[in-house]
Each structure stands twice: as structure tokens, then as C-alpha cells.
C-alpha positions in Angstrom: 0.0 0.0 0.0 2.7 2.7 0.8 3.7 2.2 -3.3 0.4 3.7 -4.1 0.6 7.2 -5.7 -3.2 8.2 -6.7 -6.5 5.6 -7.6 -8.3 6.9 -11.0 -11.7 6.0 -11.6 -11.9 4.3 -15.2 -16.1 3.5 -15.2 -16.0 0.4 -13.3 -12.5 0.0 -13.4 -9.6 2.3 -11.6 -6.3 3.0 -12.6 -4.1 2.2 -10.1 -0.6 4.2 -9.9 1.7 3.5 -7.9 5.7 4.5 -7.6 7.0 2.0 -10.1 3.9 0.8 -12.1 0.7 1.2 -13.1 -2.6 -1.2 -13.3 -6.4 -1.2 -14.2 -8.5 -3.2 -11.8 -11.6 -4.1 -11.7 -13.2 -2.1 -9.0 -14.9 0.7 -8.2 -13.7 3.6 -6.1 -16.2 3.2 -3.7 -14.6 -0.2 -3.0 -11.3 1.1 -2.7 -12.6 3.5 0.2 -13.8 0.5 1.8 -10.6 -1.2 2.1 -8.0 1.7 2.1 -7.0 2.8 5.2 -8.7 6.0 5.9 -5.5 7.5 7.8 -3.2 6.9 4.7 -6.0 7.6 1.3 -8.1 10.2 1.1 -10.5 11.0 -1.7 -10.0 14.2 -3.2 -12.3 14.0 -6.2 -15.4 12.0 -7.7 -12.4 10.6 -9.8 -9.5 9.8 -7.6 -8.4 9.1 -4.6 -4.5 9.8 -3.4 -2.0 8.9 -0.9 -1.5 10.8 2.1 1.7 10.4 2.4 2.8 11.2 -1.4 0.9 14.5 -1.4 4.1 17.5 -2.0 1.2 20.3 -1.1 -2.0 21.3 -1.8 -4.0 24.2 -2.0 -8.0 25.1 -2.4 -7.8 23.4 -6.0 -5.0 20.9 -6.3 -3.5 18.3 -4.8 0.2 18.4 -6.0 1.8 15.0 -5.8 5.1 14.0 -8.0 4.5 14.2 -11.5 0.9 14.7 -11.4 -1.8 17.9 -9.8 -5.2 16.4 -9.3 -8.2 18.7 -9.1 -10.0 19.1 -5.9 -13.9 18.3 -6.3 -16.1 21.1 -4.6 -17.7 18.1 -2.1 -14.3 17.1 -1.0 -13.2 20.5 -0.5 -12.5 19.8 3.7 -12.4 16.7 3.7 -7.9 17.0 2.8 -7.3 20.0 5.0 -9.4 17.7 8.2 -6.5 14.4 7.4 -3.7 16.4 6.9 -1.4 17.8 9.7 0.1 21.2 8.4 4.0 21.7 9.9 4.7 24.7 7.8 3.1 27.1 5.6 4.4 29.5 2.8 5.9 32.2 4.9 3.6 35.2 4.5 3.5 38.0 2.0 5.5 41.6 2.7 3.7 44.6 1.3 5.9 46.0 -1.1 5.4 49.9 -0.4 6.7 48.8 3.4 10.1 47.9 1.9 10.7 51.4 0.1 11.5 54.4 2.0 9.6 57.6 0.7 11.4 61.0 0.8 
């Protein structure tokens, strides 16, 4: 399981990518939420579900996650940001007039 990159739903097959391969396999993502562990998978899309632990970042729209940025679904929105411990953030933004000095 810790191979697996992302789950692609493929009608009633998934694509399954993982870090050396890829497969189809006949079963639904429904199924594969089922059986995943829900600490390690979390679905970020009607069409895919990714590892945890593969995520790079992610923001209010994608997930980015080596190689590949997956589209976050409006459902699943807070669903990422609930499993997902945050240890550091993008450092935040100086105002650029508070750099210059005006004569």
C-alpha cells in the first residue's frame, strides 16, 4: 500500500498508480474507500483518490503530488485539509510599499 501514488476512476475500473507501475483493476472507487486505510487515502475528487503520504502540497484546488496535480472536487473541499497535519506554511507576504523608503 505505501507504493500507491493516486487511484483513477476508469467507469468500473480504476487505474491504479503506484511509484514504479501502473494497473487497471476491476473495482470501483467506492470499493477502494472500503478497504484503504482512511489515515493513509483520502478521496479528493469524484475521480480519484490519493496517498496521504505522497501529497508534496496542496491548496483550495489541487492536490500536487510528484508528477501529477489532481483537481480538488467542490464536495471534497475539507475533507484534505481535516486528514492532513500542516507543519509549515508558505511564509507570508510583505507589502511591497513597506520595503521602500519615501522621501
Amino acid at each position: 500500500m505505501h507504493n500507491i501514488v493516486y487511484i483513477e476512476a476508469r467507469k468500473n475500473y480504476t487505474r491504479l498508480v503506484m511509484t514504479d507501475r501502473s494497473a487497471m483493476v476491476l473495482i470501483t472507487l467506492k470499493q477502494w474507500e472500503s478497504i484503504l486505510p482512511q489515515t493513509l487515502f483520502c478521496r479528493v475528487h469524484r475521480g480519484y483518490i490519493v496517498s496521504i503520504e505522497r501529497i508534496i502540497s496542496f491548496d483550495n484546488k489541487f492536490v500536487y503530488l510528484p508528477g501529477m496535480n489532481i483537481a480538488i472536487g467542490e464536495q471534497y473541499k475539507d475533507e484534505l485539509p481535516s486528514k492532513v497535519k500542516i507543519i509549515a506554511s508558505e511564509a507570508p507576504k510583505k507589502e511591497v510599499l513597506s520595503d521602500l523608503e519615501i522621501c
